[in-house]
N, C-alpha and C positions, 0 to 999 in steps of 0.2 A: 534562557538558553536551552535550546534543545541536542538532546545527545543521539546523534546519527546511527550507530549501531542500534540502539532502544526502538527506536524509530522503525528501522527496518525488519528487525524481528517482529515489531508488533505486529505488521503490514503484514508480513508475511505467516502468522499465524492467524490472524483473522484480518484477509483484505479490506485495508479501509481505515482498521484502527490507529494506523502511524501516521496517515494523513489527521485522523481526528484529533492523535497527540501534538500535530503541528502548529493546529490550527485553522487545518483546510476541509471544513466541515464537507461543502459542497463535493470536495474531492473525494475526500472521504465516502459519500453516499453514495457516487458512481463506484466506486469499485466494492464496495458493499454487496451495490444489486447487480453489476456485470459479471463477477467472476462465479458467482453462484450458477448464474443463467449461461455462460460458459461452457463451468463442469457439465453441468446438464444435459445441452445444446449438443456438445463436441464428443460426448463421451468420458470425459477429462484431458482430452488433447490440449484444448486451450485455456483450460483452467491453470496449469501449470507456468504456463506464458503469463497468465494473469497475476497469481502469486508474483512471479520473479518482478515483473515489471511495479507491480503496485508496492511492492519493498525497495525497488531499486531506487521510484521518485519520492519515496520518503524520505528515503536516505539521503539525496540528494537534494530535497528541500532543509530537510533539516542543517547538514551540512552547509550548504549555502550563507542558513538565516545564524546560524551558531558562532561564526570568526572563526571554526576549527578549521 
Protein backbone atom coordinates (compact mmCIF):
# COMPACT_ATOMS: atom_id res chain seq x y z
CA UNK A 1 0.00 0.00 0.00
CA UNK A 2 1.22 3.24 -0.79
CA UNK A 3 0.48 6.56 1.04
CA UNK A 4 -0.52 9.33 -1.47
CA UNK A 5 0.49 12.37 0.41
CA UNK A 6 4.14 10.60 0.87
CA UNK A 7 4.02 10.17 -2.56
CA UNK A 8 3.43 13.68 -3.56
CA UNK A 9 5.78 15.31 -1.30
CA UNK A 10 8.50 13.24 -2.56
CA UNK A 11 7.69 14.09 -6.32
CA UNK A 12 7.62 17.30 -5.43
CA UNK A 13 10.84 17.67 -3.70
CA UNK A 14 12.89 15.82 -5.97
CA UNK A 15 10.86 15.24 -9.35
CA UNK A 16 10.59 11.64 -10.04
CA UNK A 17 11.20 10.24 -6.70
CA UNK A 18 7.27 9.52 -5.71
CA UNK A 19 6.94 7.79 -9.12
CA UNK A 20 10.11 5.59 -7.95
CA UNK A 21 8.26 5.23 -4.47
CA UNK A 22 5.39 3.70 -6.67
CA UNK A 23 6.85 1.83 -8.43
CA UNK A 24 6.93 3.55 -11.85
CA UNK A 25 10.58 3.52 -12.35
CA UNK A 26 10.34 4.51 -16.17
CA UNK A 27 8.18 7.45 -14.84
CA UNK A 28 10.18 8.15 -12.61
CA UNK A 29 13.35 8.82 -14.91
CA UNK A 30 11.42 11.14 -17.24
CA UNK A 31 10.57 13.44 -14.79
CA UNK A 32 13.95 13.08 -13.26
CA UNK A 33 15.67 14.39 -16.65
CA UNK A 34 12.58 16.76 -17.86
CA UNK A 35 12.23 19.02 -15.07
CA UNK A 36 15.85 19.70 -14.56
CA UNK A 37 16.10 20.43 -18.50
CA UNK A 38 12.91 22.62 -17.95
CA UNK A 39 14.26 24.82 -15.17
CA UNK A 40 17.00 25.39 -17.34
CA UNK A 41 15.52 25.71 -20.82
CA UNK A 42 12.57 28.20 -19.41
CA UNK A 43 14.36 29.98 -16.89
CA UNK A 44 12.23 28.23 -14.17
CA UNK A 45 8.89 29.18 -15.72
CA UNK A 46 8.26 25.64 -16.43
CA UNK A 47 10.10 23.86 -14.04
CA UNK A 48 7.41 24.87 -11.56
CA UNK A 49 4.52 23.28 -13.89
CA UNK A 50 6.97 20.32 -13.74
CA UNK A 51 7.13 19.98 -9.98
CA UNK A 52 3.26 20.56 -9.59
CA UNK A 53 2.44 18.17 -12.25
CA UNK A 54 4.94 15.20 -11.33
CA UNK A 55 3.48 15.49 -7.50
CA UNK A 56 0.17 15.65 -8.65
CA UNK A 57 0.52 12.06 -10.79
CA UNK A 58 2.15 10.54 -7.86
CA UNK A 59 -0.49 11.26 -5.86
CA UNK A 60 -2.75 10.13 -8.08
CA UNK A 61 -1.15 6.89 -8.90
CA UNK A 62 -0.63 6.14 -5.65
CA UNK A 63 -4.09 6.90 -4.62
CA UNK A 64 -5.58 5.05 -7.18
CA UNK A 65 -3.28 1.59 -6.43
CA UNK A 66 -3.67 2.25 -2.34
CA UNK A 67 -8.13 1.58 -1.96
CA UNK A 68 -7.74 5.03 -0.12
Amino acid sequence: MRNPPAAAIMSFLVPGLGQFYNGKILRGLFWLLVTPGLWIGTGGAWGWVCHLVSAATAYGYAKRFSGR
